[in-house]
C-alpha positions in Angstrom: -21.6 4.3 -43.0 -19.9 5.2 -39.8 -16.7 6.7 -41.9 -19.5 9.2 -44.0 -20.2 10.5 -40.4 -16.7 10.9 -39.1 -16.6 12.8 -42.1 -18.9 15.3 -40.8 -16.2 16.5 -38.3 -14.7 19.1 -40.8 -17.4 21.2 -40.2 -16.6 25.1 -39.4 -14.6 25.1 -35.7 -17.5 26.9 -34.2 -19.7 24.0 -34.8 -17.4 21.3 -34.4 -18.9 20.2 -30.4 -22.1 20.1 -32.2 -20.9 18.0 -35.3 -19.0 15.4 -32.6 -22.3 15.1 -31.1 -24.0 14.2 -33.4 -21.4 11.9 -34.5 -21.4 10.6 -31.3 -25.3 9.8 -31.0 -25.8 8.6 -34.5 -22.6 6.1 -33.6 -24.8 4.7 -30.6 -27.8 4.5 -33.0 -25.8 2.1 -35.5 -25.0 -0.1 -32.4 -21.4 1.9 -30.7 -22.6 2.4 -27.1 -21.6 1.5 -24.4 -23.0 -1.9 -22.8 -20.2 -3.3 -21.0 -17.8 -2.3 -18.3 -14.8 -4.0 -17.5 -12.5 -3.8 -14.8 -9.8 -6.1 -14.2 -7.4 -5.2 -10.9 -9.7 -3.9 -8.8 -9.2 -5.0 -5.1 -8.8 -1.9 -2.6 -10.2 0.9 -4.8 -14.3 1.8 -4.1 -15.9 0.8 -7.3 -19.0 3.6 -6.7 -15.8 6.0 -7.1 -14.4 4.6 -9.4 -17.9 4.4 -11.7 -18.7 8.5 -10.6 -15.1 9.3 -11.8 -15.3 7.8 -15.3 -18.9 9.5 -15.5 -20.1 6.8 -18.5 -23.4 4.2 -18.4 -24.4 1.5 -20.4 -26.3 3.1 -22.9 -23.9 6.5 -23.4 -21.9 6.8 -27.1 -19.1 4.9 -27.0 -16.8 7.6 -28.8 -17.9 10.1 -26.5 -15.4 8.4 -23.7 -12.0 9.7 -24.0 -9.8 6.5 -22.8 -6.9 9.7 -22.1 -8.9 11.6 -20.0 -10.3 8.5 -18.0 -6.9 7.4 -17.2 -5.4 10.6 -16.0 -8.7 10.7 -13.8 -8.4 7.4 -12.7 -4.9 7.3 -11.4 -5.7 10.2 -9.1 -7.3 7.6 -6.7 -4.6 7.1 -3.9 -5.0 3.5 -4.1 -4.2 2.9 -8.2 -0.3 2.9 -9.4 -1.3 3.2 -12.9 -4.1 2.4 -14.9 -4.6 1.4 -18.7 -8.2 2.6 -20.0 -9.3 1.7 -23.6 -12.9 1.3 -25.8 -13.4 -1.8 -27.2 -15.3 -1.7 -30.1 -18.5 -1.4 -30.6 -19.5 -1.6 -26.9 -16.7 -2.2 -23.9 -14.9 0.2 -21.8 -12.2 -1.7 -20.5 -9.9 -0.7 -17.2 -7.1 -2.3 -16.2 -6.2 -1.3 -12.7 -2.6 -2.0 -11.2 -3.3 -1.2 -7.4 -0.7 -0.1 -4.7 -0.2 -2.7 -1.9 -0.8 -1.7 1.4 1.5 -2.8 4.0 1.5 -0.9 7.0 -0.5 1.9 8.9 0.4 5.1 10.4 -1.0 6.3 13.4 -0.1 9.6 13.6 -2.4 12.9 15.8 -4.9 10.3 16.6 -5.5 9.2 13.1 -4.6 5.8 11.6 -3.9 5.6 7.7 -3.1 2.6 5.6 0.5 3.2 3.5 2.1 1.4 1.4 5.7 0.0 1.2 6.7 3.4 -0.6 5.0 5.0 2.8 2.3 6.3 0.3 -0.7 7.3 2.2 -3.8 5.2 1.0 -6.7 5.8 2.7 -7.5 7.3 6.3 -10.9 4.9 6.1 -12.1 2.1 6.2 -9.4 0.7 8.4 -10.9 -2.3 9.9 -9.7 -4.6 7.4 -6.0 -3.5 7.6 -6.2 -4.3 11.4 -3.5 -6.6 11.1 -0.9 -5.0 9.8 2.0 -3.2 11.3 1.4 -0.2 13.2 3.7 2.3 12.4 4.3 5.4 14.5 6.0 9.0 14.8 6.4 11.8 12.6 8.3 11.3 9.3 7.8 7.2 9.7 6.2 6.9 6.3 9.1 8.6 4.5 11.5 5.9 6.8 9.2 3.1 6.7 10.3 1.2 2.9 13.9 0.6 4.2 12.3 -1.1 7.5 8.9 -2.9 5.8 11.7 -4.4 2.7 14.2 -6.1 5.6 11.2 -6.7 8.2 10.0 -8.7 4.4 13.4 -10.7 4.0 13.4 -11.8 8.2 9.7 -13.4 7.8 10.5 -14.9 11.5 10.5 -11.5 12.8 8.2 -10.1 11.0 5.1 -12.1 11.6 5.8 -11.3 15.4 6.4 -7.2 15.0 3.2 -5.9 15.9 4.2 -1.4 15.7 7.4 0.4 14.8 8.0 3.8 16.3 10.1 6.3 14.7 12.3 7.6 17.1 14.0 10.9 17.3 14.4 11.0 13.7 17.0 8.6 13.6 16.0 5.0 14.5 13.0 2.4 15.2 12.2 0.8 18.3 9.5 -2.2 17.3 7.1 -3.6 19.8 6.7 -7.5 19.6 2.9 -8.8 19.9 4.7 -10.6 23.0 5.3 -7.2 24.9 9.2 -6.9 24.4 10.3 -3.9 22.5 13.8 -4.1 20.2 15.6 -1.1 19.9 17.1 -0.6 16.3 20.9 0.8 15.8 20.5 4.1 13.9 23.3 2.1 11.1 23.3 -1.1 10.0 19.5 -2.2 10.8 19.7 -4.9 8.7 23.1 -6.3 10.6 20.9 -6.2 13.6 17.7 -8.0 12.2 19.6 -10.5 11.4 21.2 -10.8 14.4 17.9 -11.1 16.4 17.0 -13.7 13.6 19.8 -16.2 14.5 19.7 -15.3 18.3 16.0 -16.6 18.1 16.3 -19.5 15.9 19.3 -20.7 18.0 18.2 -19.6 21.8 14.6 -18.6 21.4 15.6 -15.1 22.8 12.2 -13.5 21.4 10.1 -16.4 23.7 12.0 -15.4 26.7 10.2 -13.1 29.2 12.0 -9.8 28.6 10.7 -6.2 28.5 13.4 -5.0 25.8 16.1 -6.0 23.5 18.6 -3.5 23.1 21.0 -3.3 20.1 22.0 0.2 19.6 25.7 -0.5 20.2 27.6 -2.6 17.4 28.1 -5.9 18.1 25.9 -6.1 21.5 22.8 -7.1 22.4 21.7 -5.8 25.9 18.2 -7.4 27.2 16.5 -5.8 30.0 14.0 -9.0 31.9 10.7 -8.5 33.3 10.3 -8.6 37.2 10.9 -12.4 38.1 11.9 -13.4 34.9 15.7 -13.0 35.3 16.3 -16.6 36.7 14.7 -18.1 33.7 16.6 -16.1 31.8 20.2 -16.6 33.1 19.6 -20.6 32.7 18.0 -20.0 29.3 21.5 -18.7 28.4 23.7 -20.2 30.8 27.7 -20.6 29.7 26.2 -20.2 25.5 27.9 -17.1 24.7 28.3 -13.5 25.6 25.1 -10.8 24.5 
């Protein structure tokens, strides 16, 4: 029955939107309309955006949904990568949402937006729960910040004490540790150096020390500036280990 209607469609081009029409409406009379929405992936995108963009309800024709259209509209949202949109005879709408990650925030002319490890800008609200995250900072950090957030992701001992990164003169980061101390980055070789800090902490503890910064800008050295009283402490901390 439904393939005698479909057959309708080779009506004259100037009625052919009102020949789909009624294809469309006698195709939800036989029982193709929409009852159920599925959406699989969703974690970070709003869902009462996501249901105005799609612009379908339970009750619409089914073949009046283009799955094409959907997708292209879908994938506009900053937060989805891709999406894969299809109707599922007679009655589903299915969405498949693949959703960017977010993985650090930009505070940048006294706004703060989430990114994500391809310094993609996500959203500039709803920040609250992205609180924890690393705050990045300076103009032109999201375009710098994958090559830092993928080593910051291999040295998990460092990372899960880096509380902001700021982008510095357009070459270099300085981070600030939740401690206080601040590590300044070589413009080269930043990985070299993060792992450097790694195995100074794991085998001296340098990051628990009280210092105000950790300088490594010049191959091969590691310079440490301690905080007022703190320098006593320091020198038997590191007393006759090696030369920093």
């Amino acid at each position: 029955m439904l393939g005698a209607w479909l057959l309708l469609s080779g009506h004259a081009e100037g009625g052919a939107d009102w020949s789909r029409r009624q294809i469309y409406e006698l195709a939800g009379h036989a029982g193709f309309s929409v009852k159920d929405i599925l959406v699989e992936g969703r974690l970070y995108s709003d869902p009462d955006v996501l249901r105005a963009l799609i612009a379908i309800k339970r009750g619409d024709p089914i073949l009046a949904f283009d799955p094409k259209d959907a997708k292209e509209t879908i994938e506009r949202i900053s937060w989805v990568r891709e999406a894969h949109v299809e109707r599922r005879l007679p009655s589903t709408i299915y969405i498949g949402l693949m959703e960017r990650e977010p993985m650090a925030l930009w505070q940048h002319k006294g706004k703060i937006r989430v990114i994500d490890a391809e310094g993609v800008t996500l959203s500039d609200r709803e920040i609250k729960p992205f609180r924890d995250l690393i705050i990045l900072v300076g103009e032109g950090a999201p375009e710098q910040a994958p090559a830092l957030l993928t080593l910051l992701a291999a040295e998990p001992v460092l990372r899960d004490q880096v509380e902001a990164a700021t982008w510095v003169g357009t070459r270099r980061w300085d981070l600030k540790l939740k401690n206080g101390i601040t590590v300044k980055l070589p413009e080269n070789d930043m990985g070299f150096a993060l792992r450097r800090l790694v195995q100074a902490q794991q085998e001296d503890a340098l990051l628990d020390k009280d210092l105000s910064v950790i300088d490594m800008r010049e191959p091969g050295r590691i310079v440490v500036r301690t905080r007022p009283g703190g320098v006593e402490e320091y020198k038997a901390g590191f007393d006759n280990k090696k030369d920093i």
